[in-house]
N, C-alpha and C positions, 0 to 999 in steps of 0.2 A: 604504585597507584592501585586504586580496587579495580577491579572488572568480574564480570559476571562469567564464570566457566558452565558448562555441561559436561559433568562427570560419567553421565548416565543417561536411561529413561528415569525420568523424574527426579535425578539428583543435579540440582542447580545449588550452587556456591557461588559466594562471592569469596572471590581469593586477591592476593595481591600477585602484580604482576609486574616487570619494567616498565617503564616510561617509553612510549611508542619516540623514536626520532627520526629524522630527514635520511630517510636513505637514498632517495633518487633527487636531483635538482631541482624537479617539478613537486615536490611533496609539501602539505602543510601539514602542522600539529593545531589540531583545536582543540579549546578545554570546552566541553560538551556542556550546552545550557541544561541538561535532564535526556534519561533515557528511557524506555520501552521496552515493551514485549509488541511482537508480531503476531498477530495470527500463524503464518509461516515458521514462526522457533516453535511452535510446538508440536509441528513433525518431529523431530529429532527424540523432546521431550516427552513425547509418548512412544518413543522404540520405535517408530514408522521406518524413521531414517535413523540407522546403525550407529551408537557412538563406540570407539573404541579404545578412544584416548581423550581425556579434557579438552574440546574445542573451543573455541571462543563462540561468544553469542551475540546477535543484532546487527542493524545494518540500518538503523536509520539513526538520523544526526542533524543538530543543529548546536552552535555554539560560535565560540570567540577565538578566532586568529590567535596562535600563539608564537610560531615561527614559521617561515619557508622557505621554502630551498631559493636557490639562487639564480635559479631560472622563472618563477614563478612573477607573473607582473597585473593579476586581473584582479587578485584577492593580494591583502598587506595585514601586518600584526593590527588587533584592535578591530577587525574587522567583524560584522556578526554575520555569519554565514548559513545555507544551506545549502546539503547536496542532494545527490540522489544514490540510490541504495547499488548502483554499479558507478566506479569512476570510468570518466569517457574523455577521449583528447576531443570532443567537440571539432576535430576535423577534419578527421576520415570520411572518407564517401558516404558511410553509413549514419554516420551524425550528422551532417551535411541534410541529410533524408531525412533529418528526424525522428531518427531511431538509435540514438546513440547509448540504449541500453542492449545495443545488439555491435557498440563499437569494436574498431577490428583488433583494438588496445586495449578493452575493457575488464576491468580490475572487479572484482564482488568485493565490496564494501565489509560483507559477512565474515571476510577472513582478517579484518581487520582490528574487530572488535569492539565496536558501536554499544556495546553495553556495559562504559568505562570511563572514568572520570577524563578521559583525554584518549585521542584518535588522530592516526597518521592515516590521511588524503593522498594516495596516488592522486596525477593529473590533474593539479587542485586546478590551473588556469584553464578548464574545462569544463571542470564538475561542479566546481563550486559558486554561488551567486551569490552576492553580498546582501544584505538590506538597507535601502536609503538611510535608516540611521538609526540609533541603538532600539533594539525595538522595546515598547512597554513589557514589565515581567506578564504581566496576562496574556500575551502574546503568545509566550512560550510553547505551548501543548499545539498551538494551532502549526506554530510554524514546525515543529517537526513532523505533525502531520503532512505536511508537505512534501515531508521527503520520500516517503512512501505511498501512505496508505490513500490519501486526499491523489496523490498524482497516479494513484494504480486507477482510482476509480473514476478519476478524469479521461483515463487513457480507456478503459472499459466500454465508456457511452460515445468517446471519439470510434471506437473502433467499432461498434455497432450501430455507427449515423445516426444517432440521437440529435432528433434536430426539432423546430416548430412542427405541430401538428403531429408529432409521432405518439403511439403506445410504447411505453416500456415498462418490462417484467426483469427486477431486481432478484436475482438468487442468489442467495446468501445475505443474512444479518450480521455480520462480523463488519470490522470498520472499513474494511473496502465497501463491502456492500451497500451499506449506510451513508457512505463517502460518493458512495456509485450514485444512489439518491440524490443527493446535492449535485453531482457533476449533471447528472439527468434537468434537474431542475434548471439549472445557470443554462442552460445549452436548451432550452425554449421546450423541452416536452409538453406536452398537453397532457397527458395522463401517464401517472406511473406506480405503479403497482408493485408494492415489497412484499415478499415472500417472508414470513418469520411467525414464530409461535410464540417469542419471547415480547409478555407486553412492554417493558423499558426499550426495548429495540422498535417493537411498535412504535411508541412514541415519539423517539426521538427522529424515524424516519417520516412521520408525520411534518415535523417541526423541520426539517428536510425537505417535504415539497411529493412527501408519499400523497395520490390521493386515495389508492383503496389497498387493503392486507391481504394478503391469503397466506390461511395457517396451513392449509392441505400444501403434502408434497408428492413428489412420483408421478403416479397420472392420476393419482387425485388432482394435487396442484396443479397439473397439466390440462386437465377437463375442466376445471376452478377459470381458470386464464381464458381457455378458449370462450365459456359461457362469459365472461365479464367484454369478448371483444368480438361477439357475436358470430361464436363461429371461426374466426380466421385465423386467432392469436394474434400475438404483439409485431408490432416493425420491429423494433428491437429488444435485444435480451442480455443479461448483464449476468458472466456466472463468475462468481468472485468465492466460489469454494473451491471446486477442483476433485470431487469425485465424481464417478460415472453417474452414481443417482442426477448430481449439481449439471454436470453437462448435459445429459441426455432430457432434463427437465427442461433446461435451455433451450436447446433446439425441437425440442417435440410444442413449446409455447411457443413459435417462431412460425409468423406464416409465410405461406409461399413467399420468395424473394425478401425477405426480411433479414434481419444482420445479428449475429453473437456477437458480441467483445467476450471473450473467455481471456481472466485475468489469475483465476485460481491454479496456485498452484499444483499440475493434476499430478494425481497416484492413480496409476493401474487404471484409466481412460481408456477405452477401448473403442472407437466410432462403430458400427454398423455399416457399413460402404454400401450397399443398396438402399437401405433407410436414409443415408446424407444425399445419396445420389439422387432420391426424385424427391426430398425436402425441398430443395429449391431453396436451401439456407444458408446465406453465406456467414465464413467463420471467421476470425481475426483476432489474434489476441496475444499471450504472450509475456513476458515480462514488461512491465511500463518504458516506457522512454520518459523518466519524469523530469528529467536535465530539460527537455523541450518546451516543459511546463513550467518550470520556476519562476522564471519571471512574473507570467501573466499569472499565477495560484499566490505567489509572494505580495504584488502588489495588490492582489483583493486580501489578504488578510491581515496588509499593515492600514490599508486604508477602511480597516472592519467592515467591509463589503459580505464577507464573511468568516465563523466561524467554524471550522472544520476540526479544533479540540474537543469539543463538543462530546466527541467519542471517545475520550478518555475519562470514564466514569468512577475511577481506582486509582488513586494516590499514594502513594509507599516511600518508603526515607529507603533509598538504594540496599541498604544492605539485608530489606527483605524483601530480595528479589525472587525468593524460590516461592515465595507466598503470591507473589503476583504472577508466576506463572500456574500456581495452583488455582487461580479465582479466574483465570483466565480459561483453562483446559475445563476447569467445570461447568464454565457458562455464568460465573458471577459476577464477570465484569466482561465490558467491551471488547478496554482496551486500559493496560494498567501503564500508568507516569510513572518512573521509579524519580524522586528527587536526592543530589549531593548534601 
């Protein structure tokens, strides 16, 4: 089958590979409805994160039951499923809690190979959620947004009490971000405020539920936030990058007693410990538990409640894949579909 390797910084290939099979009882094979670029594959792809051998690429997925193991009884062949970007046995104490991307069993999806005509599912009677019924082909982009990017930023606004009546300030325009928008919106905010200089991101977080932009970042954007909420900054704040510029914007727009979700994954973050200490800012965040969310993100996007593909602005026939991570790294698309 193809899959997508990283040879390098900036050397993406599509090669062929074996056919992933059932090695544990609990495992599925799905033939993958379309793949993806992350925001997150392009650490690697820019030398952030060291390759030193052709790794596999991606971690998000949705597709069709092909086989499963023998112990497997929640998901069957013909099935059209979605997981989430760690597998989770959904019954360990930790999953239980609702954190089952923090399971004590938990599998990275990433090593699996998500960006590949077909993908073996550790703990599929866990991680995996069916869909009431074949879903329409337009569906496609929204529901694998689901597996990640739509469930990181649902988990972002969960974890910074995004509720009625609150301000919130969005950092980062990438599709969590944007994602982060929409989960802000569905979750009752009164006002929400996107950080971005890019007008297509503009807009689309408009169409999201943004109601005002700020292009300033640092303490620009940081004075920008405080002046728009007179003084005090946001209740909550949404940092879906993950450098210290992204975090420390976060918490410096956060007023007294107010809540981060920090979802980005961080490089070389460093807090201030005096600065956090009389912020008075609480922080929460982390990789998604988006196993937690499936259901309830699954059935708003079969019953077109909403739209959360939206943020895939870049369509590619799979085997130019290295071009979508190039339009991706340079800010020309979102978030690119690769299609079989």
């Amino acid at each position: 089958m193809r899959a997508v390797l990283l040879h390098g910084a900036n050397d993406v290939r599509v090669d062929e590979v074996p056919m992933p099979r059932i090695v544990e009882d609990g495992d599925a094979i799905i033939k993958l409805a379309a793949a993806c670029v992350c925001g997150s594959d392009l650490w690697p792809y820019r030398g952030i994160d060291p390759i030193t051998t052709p790794v596999s690429a991606g971690h998000e997925y949705c597709g069709v039951v092909q086989e499963v193991g023998t112990s497997v009884r929640n998901v069957k062949p013909g099935d059209f499923v979605v997981g989430s970007f760690f597998a989770s046995d959904n019954t360990c104490e930790i999953c239980r809690a609702g954190y089952q991307s923090g399971c004590l069993n938990r599998h990275p999806m990433g090593a699996e190979n998500c960006q590949a005509e077909y993908v073996r599912v550790p703990l599929a009677d866990g991680t995996l959620v069916a869909t009431p019924s074949m879903p329409d082909p337009d569906l496609i982009p929204s529901l694998l947004a689901c597996s990640d990017v739509l469930g990181t930023g649902w988990f972002a606004a969960k974890a910074a009490e995004v509720g009625p009546d609150k301000t919130v300030a969005v950092i980062g325009d990438g599709a969590v971000g944007l994602l982060g928008v929409l989960s802000a919106k569905l979750l009752g905010a009164e006002r929400i405020i996107a950080m971005s200089r890019h007008q297509p991101r503009q807009q689309l977080a408009i169409e999201f539920g943004a109601t005002d932009i700020v292009t300033e970042r640092g303490d620009e954007g940081v004075a920008r936030i405080k002046e728009l909420t007179g003084g005090l900054g946001v209740h909550s704040a949404l940092e879906a990058v993950g450098t210290q510029e992204s975090m420390m914007q976060a918490i410096r727009s956060t007023r007294r007693g107010g809540h981060v979700g920090f979802v980005g994954v961080s490089h070389d973050v460093n807090l201030p410990g005096l600065e956090l200490f009389f912020s008075h800012v609480h922080l929460h965040g982390g990789p998604a538990p988006v196993r937690d969310y499936l259901p309830d993100l699954i059935g708003r996007v079969m019953n077109r409640e909403i739209n959360p593909g939206r943020v895939f602005d870049l369509e590619l026939p799979f085997d130019q894949a290295a071009e979508a991570y190039r339009a991706m790294d340079e800010r020309r698309a979102i978030k690119a579909l690769l299609r079989f």
